[in-house]
PAFI-342812 format. One line per 5 residues: number of its first residue (from 1); their letters; for each residue x, y, z of N, C-alpha, C. Coordinates in steps of 0.1 Angstrom, whole numbers, plus 5000, padded with zeros to 4 digits. Example, Ala and Ser with C-alpha at 12.3 -4.5 7.8 and 13.67 -1.06 7.14 Angstrom:
2
1) as) 5132/4943/5078/5123/4955/5078/5132/4967/5078  5128/4978/5071/5137/4989/5071/5129/5000/5079
//
This chain:
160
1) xxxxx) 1593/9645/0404/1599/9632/0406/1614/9633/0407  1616/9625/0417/1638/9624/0419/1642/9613/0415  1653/9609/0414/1661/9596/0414/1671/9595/0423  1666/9586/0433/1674/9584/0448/1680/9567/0446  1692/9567/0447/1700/9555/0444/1707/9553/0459
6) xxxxx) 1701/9543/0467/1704/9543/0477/1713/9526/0480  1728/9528/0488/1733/9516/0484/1739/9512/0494  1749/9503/0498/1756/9497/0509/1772/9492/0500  1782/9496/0510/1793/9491/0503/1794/9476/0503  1798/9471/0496/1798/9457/0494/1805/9447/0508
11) xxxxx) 1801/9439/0513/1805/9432/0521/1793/9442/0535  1790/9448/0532/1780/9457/0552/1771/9451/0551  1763/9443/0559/1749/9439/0566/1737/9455/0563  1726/9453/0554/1718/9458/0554/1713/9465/0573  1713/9480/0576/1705/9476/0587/1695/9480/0587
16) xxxxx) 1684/9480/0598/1672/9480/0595/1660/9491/0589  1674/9500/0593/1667/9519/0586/1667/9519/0570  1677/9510/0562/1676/9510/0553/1667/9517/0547  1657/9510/0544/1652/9511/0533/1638/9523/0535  1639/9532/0550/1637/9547/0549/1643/9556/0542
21) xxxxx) 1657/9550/0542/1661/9562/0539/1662/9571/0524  1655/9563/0514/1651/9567/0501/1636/9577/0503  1626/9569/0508/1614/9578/0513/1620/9593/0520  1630/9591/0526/1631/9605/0535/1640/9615/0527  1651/9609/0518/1654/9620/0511/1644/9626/0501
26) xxxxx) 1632/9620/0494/1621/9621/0489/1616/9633/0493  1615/9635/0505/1605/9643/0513/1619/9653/0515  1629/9651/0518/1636/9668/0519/1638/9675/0509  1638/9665/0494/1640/9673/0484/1626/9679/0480  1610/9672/0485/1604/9681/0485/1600/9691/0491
31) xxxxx) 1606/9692/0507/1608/9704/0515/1613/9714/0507  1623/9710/0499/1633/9719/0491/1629/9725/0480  1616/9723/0471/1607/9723/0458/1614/9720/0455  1623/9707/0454/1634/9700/0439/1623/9692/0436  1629/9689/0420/1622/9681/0411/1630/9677/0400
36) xxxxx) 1635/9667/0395/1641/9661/0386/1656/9659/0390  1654/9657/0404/1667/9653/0407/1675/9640/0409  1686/9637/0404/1690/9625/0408/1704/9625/0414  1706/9617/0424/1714/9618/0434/1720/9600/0438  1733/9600/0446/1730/9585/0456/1734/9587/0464
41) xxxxx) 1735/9578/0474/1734/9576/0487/1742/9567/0490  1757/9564/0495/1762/9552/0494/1767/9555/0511  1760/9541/0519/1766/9541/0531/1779/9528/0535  1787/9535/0541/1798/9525/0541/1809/9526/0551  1817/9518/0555/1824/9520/0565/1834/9530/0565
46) xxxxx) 1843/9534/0584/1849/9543/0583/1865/9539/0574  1866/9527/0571/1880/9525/0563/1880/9530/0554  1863/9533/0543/1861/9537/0530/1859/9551/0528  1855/9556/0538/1848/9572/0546/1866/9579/0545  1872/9571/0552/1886/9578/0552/1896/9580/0544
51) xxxxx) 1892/9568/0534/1901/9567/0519/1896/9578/0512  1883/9579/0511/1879/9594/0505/1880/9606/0508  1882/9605/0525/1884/9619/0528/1900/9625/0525  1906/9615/0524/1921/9617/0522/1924/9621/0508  1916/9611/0498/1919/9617/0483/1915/9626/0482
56) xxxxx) 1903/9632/0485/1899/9643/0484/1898/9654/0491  1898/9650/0499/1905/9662/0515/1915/9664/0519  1922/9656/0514/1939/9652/0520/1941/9658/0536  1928/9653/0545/1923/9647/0558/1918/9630/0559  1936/9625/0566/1936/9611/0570/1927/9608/0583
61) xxxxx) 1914/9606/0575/1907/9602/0593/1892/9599/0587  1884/9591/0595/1871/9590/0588/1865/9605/0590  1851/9606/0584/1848/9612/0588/1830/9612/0586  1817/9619/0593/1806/9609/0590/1794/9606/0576  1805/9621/0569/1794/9625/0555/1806/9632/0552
66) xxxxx) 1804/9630/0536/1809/9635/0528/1798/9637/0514  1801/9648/0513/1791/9651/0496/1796/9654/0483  1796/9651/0474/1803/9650/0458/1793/9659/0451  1793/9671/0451/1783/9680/0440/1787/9677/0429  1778/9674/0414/1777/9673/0402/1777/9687/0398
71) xxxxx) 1760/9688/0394/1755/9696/0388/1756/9696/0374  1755/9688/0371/1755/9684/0355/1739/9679/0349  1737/9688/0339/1720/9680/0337/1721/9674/0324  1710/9663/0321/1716/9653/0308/1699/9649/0308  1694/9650/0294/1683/9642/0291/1684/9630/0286
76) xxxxx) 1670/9618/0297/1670/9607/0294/1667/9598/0283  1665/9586/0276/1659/9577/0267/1643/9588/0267  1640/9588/0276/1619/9590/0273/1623/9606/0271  1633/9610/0274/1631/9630/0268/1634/9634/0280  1629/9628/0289/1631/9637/0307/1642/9644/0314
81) xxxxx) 1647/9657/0312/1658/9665/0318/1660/9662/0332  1672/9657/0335/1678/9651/0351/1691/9662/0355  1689/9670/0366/1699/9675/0373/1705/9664/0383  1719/9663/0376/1726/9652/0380/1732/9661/0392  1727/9656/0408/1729/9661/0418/1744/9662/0426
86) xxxxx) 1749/9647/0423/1756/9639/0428/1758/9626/0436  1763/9631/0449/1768/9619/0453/1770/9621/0472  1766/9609/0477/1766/9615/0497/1778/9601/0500  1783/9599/0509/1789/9588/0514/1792/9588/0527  1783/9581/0535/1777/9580/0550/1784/9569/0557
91) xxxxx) 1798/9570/0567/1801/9561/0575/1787/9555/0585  1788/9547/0585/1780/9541/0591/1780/9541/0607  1795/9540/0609/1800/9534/0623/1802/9550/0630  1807/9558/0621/1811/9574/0629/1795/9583/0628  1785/9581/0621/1774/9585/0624/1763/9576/0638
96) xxxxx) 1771/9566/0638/1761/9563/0650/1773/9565/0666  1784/9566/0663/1792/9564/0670/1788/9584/0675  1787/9592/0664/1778/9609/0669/1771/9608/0676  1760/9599/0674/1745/9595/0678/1746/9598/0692  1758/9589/0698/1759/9583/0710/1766/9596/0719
101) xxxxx) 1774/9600/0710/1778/9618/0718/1771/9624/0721  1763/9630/0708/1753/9637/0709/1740/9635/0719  1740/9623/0723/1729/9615/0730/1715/9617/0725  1715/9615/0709/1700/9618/0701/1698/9599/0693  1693/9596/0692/1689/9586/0682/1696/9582/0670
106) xxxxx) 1700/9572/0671/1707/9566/0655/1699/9575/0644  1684/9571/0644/1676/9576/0634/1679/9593/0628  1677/9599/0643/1680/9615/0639/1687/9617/0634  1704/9613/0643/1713/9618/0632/1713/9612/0620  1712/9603/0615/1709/9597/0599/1700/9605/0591
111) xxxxx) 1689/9611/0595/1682/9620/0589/1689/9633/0593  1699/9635/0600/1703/9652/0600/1709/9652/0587  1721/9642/0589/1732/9637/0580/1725/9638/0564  1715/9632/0563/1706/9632/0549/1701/9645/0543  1701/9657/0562/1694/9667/0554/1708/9675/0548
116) xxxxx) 1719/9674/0555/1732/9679/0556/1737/9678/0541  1738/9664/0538/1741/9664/0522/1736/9673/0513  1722/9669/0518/1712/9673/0504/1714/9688/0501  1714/9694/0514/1720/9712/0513/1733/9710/0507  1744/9703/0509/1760/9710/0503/1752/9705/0485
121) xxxxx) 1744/9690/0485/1747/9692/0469/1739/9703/0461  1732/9712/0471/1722/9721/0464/1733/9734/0465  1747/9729/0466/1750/9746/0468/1754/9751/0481  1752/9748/0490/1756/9751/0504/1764/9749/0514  1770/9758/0517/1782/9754/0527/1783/9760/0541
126) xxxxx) 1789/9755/0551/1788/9759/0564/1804/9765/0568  1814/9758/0559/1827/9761/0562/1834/9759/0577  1834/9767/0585/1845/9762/0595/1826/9762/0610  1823/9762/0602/1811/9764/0614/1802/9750/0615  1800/9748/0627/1795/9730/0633/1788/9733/0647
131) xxxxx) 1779/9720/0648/1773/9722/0659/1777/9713/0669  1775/9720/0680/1783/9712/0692/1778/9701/0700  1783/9698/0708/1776/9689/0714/1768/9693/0725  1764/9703/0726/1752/9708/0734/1745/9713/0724  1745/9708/0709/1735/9712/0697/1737/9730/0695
136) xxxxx) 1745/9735/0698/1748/9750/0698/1757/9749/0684  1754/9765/0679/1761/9762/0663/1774/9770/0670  1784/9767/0665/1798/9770/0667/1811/9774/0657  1817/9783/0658/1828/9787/0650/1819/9789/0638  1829/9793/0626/1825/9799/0612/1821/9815/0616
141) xxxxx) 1816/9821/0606/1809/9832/0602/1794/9831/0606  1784/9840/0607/1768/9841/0607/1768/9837/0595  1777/9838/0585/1768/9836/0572/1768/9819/0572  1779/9815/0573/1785/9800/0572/1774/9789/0581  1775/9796/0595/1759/9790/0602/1750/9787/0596
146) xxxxx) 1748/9797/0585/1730/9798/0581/1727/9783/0575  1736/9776/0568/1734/9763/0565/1732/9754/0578  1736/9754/0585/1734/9744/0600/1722/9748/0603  1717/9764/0605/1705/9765/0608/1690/9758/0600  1694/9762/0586/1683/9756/0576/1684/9744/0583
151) xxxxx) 1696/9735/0578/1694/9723/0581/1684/9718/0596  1687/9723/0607/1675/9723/0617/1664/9722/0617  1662/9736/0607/1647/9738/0608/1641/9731/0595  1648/9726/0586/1639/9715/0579/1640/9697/0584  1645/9697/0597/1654/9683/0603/1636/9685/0613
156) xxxxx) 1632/9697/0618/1625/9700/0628/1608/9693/0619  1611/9700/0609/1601/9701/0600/1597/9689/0594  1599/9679/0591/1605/9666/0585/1602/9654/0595  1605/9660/0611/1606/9647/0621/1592/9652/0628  1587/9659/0626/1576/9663/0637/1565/9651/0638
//
């Protein structure tokens, strides 16, 4: 069992994927054999996307995901041990605004993006390496790729 905290910044219009997108991180963390994890999911505009990327990036610009690894574990009231996962924060407007680059579906990229996080808060990083817009992985190291790649093949795995 996980604990998926899925939210909207105050003032955004629910849209209609909503309320998938707790079921689907469900199912990547059990692609992943996680168990006892808890995590959130806060989607929100690129004014908010950018104020964070700057405090903590000190990169002035939105950007479409950002991930906060915890890793801190704490037992609950009933006894139950939680790996406090962290934290995702999903522009809304620069992930669909990808969509439209990439020429793939709102949906997909929102599930790439989901699987994207869930890898950095397990530990993983891609570093200077990204995929392009002919879906080709680009720049970084072979090692740095191998995260974009996972990410594929459990994105492949997940949507079939």
């Amino acid at each position: 069992m996980n604990n998926i905290e899925v939210s909207l910044e105050e003032g955004l219009e629910s849209p209609a994927w909503f309320n998938d997108v707790e079921p689907f991180v469900q199912k990547i963390l059990a692609d992943r054999g996680v168990d006892g994890w808890e995590l959130s999911v806060l989607f929100c505009s690129d004014a908010f996307i950018q104020n964070l990327n700057k405090t903590y990036r000190d990169i002035d610009s939105p950007t479409d995901i950002l991930s906060f690894e915890d890793g801190d574990e704490y037992i609950d009231d009933d006894e139950v041990t939680w790996y406090s996962a962290g934290d995702m924060a999903i522009s809304i407007a620069t992930f669909t605004k990808n969509a439209a680059e990439f020429g793939v579906p709102e949906e997909e990229e929102l599930k790439r993006l989901l699987v994207h996080g869930v890898l950095h808060l397990s530990g993983l990083d891609h570093g200077e390496a990204h995929i392009g817009k002919d879906r080709t992985f680009e720049g970084g190291s072979e090692e740095e790729r191998q995260m974009l790649v996972l990410q594929e093949e459990i994105l492949a795995r997940l949507t079939k």
